[in-house]
py3Dmol code that shows the C-alpha trace and the ligand (Angstrom):
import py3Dmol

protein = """\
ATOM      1  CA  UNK A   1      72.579  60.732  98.372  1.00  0.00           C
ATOM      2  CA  UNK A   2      76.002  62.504  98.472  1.00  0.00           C
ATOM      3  CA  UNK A   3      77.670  62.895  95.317  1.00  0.00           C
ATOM      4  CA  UNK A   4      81.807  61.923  96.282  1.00  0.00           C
ATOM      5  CA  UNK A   5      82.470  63.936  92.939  1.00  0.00           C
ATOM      6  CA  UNK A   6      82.001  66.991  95.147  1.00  0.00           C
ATOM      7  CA  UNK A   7      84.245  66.275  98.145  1.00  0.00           C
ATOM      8  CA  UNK A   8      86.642  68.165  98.519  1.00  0.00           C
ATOM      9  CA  UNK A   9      90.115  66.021  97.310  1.00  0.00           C
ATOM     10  CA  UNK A  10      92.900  65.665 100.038  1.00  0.00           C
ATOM     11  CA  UNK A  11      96.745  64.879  99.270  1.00  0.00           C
ATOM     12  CA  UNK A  12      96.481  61.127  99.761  1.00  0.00           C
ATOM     13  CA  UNK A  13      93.376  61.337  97.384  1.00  0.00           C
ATOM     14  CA  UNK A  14      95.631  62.950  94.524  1.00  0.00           C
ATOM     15  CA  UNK A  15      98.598  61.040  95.574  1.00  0.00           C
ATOM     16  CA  UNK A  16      96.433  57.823  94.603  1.00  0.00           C
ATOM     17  CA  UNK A  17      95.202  59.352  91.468  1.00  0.00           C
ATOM     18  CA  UNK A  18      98.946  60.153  90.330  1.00  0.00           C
ATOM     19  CA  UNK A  19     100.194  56.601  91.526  1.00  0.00           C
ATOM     20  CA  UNK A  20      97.460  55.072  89.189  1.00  0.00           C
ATOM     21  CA  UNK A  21      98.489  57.329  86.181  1.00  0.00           C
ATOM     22  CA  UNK A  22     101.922  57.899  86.204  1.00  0.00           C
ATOM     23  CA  UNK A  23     103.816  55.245  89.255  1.00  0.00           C
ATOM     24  CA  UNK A  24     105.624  56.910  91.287  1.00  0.00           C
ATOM     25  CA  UNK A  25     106.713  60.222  89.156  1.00  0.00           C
ATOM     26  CA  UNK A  26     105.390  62.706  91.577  1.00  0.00           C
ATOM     27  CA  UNK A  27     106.609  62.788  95.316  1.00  0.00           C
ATOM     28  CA  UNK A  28     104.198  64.274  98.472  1.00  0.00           C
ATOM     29  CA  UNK A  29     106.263  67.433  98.188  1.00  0.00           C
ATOM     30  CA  UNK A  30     105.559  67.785  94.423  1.00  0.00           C
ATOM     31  CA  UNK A  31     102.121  67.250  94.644  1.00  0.00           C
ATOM     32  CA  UNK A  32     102.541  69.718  97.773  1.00  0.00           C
ATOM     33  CA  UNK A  33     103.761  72.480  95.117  1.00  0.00           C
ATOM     34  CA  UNK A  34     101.342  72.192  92.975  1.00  0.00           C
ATOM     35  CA  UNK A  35      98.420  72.176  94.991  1.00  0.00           C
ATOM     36  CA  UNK A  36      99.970  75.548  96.218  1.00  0.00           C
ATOM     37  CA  UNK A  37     100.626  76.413  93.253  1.00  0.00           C
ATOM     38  CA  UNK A  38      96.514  75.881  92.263  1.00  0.00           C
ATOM     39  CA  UNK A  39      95.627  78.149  94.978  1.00  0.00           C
ATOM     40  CA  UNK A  40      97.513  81.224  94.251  1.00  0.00           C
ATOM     41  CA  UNK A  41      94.673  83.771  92.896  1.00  0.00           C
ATOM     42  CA  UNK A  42      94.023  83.888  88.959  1.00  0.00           C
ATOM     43  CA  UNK A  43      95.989  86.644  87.182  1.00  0.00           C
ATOM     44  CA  UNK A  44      94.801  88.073  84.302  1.00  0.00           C
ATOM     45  CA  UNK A  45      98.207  89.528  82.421  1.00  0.00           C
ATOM     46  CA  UNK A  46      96.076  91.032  79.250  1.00  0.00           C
ATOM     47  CA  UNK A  47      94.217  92.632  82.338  1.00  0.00           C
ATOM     48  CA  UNK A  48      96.940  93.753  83.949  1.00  0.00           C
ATOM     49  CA  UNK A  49      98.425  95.580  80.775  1.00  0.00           C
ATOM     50  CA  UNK A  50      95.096  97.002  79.592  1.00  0.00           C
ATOM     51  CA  UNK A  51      94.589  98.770  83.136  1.00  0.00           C
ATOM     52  CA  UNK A  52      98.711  99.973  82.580  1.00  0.00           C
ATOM     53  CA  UNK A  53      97.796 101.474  79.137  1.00  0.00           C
ATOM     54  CA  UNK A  54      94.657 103.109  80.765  1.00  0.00           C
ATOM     55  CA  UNK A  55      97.050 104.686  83.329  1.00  0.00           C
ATOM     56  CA  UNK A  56      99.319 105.992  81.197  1.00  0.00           C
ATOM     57  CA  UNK A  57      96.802 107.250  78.868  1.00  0.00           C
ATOM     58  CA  UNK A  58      94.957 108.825  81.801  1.00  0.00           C
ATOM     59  CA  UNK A  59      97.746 110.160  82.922  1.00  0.00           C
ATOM     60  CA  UNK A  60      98.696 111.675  79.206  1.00  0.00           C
ATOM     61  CA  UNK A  61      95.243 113.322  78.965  1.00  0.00           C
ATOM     62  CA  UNK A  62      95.363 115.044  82.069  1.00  0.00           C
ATOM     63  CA  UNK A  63      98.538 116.384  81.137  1.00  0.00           C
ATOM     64  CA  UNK A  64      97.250 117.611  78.138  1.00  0.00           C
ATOM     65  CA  UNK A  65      94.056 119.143  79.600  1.00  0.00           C
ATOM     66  CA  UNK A  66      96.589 121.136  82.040  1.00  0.00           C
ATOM     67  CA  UNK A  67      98.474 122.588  78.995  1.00  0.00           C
ATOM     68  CA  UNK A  68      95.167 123.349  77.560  1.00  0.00           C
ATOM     69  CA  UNK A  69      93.532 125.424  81.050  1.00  0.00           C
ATOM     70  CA  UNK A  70      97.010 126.588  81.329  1.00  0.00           C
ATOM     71  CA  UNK A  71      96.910 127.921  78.027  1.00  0.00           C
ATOM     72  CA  UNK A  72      93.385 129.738  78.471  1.00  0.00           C
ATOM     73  CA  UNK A  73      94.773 131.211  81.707  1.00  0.00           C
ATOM     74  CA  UNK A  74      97.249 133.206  80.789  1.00  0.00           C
ATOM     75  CA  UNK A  75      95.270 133.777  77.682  1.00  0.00           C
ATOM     76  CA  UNK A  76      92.527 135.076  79.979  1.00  0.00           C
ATOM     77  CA  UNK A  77      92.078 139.093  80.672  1.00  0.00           C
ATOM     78  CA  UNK A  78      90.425 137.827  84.078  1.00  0.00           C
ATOM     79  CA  UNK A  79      87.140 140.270  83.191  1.00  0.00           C
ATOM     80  CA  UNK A  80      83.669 140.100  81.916  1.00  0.00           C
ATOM     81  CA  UNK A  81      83.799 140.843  78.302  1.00  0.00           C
ATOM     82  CA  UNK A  82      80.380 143.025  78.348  1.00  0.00           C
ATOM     83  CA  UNK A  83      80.891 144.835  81.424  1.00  0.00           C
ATOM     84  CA  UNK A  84      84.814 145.297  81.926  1.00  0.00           C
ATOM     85  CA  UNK A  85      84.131 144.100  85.438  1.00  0.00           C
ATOM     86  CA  UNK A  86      87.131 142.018  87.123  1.00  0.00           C
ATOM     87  CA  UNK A  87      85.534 138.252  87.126  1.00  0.00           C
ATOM     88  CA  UNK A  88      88.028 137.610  90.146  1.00  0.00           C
ATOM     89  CA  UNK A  89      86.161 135.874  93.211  1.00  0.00           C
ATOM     90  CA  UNK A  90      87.997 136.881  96.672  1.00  0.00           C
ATOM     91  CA  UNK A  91      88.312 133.690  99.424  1.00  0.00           C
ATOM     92  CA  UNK A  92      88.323 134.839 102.501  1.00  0.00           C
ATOM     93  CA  UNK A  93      88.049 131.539 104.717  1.00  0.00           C
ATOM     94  CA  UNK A  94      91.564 131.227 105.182  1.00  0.00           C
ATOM     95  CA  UNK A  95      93.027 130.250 108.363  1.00  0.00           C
ATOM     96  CA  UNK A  96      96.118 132.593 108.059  1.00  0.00           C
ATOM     97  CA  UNK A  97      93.633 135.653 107.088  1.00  0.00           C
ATOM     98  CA  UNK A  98      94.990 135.927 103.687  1.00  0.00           C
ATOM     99  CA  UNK A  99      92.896 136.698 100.615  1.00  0.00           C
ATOM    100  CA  UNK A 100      93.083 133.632  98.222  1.00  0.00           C
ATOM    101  CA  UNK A 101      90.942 134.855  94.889  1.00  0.00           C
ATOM    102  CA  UNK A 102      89.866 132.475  91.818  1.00  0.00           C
ATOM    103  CA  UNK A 103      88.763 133.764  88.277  1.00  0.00           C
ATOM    104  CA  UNK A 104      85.376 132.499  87.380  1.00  0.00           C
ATOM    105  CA  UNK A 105      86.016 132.566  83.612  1.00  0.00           C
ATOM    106  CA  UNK A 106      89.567 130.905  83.732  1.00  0.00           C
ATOM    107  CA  UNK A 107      89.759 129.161  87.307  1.00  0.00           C
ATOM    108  CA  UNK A 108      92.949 130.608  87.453  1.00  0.00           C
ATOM    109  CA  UNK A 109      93.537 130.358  91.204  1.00  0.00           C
ATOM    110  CA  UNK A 110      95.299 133.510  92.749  1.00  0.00           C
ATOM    111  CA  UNK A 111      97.459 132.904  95.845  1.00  0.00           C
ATOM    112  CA  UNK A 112      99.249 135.236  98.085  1.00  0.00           C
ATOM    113  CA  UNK A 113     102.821 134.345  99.532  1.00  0.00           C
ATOM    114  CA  UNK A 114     101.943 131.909 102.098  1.00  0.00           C
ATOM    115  CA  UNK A 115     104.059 129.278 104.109  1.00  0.00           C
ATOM    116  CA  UNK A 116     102.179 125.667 103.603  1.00  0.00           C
ATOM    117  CA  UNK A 117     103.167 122.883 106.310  1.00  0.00           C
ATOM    118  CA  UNK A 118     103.581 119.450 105.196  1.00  0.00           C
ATOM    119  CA  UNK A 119     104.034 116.327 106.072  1.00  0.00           C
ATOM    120  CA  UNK A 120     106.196 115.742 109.173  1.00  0.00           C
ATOM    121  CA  UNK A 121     105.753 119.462 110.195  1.00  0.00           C
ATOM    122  CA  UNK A 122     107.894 120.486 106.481  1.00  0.00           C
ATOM    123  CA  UNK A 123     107.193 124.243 105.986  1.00  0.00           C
ATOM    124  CA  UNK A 124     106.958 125.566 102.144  1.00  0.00           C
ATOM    125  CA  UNK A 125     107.104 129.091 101.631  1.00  0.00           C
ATOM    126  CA  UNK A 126     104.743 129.362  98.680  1.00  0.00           C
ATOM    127  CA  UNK A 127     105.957 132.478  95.896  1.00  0.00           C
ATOM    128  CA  UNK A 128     102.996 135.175  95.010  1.00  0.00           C
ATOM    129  CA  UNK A 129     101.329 134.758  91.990  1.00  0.00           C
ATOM    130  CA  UNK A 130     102.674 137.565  89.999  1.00  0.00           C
ATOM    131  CA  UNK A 131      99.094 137.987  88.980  1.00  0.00           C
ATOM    132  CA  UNK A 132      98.322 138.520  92.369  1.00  0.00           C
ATOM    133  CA  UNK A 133      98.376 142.606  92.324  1.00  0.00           C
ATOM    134  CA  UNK A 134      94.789 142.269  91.149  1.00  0.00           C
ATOM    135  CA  UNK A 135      93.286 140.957  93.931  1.00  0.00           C
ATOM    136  CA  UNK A 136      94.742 143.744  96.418  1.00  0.00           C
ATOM    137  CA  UNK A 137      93.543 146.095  93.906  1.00  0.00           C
ATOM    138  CA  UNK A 138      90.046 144.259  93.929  1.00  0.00           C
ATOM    139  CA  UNK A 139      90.420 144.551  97.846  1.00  0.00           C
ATOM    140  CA  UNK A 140      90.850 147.890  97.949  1.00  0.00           C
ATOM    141  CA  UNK A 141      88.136 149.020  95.699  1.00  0.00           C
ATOM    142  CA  UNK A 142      85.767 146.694  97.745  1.00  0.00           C
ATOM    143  CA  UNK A 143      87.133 148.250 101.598  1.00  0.00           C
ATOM    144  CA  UNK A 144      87.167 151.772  99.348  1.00  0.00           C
ATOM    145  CA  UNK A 145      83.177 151.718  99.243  1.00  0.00           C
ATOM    146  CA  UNK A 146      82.890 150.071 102.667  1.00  0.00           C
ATOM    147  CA  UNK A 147      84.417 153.156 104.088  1.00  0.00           C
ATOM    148  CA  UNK A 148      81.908 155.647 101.281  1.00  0.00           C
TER     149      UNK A 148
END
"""
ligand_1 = """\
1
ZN
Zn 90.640 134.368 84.061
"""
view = py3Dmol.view(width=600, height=400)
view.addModel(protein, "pdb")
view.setStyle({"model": 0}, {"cartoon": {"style": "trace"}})
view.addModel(ligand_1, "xyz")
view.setStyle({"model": 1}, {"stick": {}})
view.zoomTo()
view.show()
């Protein structure tokens, strides 16, 4: 036994319903409206704002939190505290061959002047870290006992 509760309605159904309640107060294009109207998807506004004042509150921490490492870099002597030993890292996967270096106690990441290529073939000539003197000097004392 169907149940005609859970047909779906048509225009001339809600038309009649209308007509019984109210005469003839709402036209075929009204009705039209607001059945469009029914099907646009449910917004949630308090939703929508929450998730914005997440955002921006993201957005504000991470800004903080870059201060802060910022801070701790240049803070940062760059060597173990015990030993006196450089805690620089050398990269040396680079495509243009250049030494790229990162401090394991800061992550302070060391770059040499390098041209970066961008979107729709933009070049960027990238400045030196002017921290960057200790990684040639690490270089050299590495290729120095290579060599003996
Ligand atoms: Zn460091």
């Amino acid at each position: 036994m169907a149940n005609p509760s859970a047909q779906p309605l048509t225009v001339a159904d809600l038309l009649e319903v209308v007509k019984l309640q109210n005469g003839s107060a709402f036209t075929k294009d009204d009705l039209a409206m607001l059945i469009q109207e029914m099907k646009k998807p449910f917004v949630d506004v308090a939703a929508q704002e929450r998730e914005k004042r997440e955002a921006s509150k993201t957005k504000r921490d991470m800004e903080q939190m870059r201060a802060i490492q910022k801070q701790a870099q240049n803070r940062c002597s760059h060597k173990y505290k015990k030993s006196g030993v450089w805690a620089i890292s050398p990269i040396h996967n680079y495509p243009d061959r250049q030494t790229r270096a990162v401090c394991n106690l800061c992550r302070k990441y060391f770059e040499p002047q390098h041209v970066e290529i961008g979107f729709g073939d933009v070049r960027t000539v990238v400045a030196e870290d002017p921290q960057y003197h200790i990684v040639r000097e690490i270089e050299a004392e590495a290729a120095y006992e290579l060599v003996g």
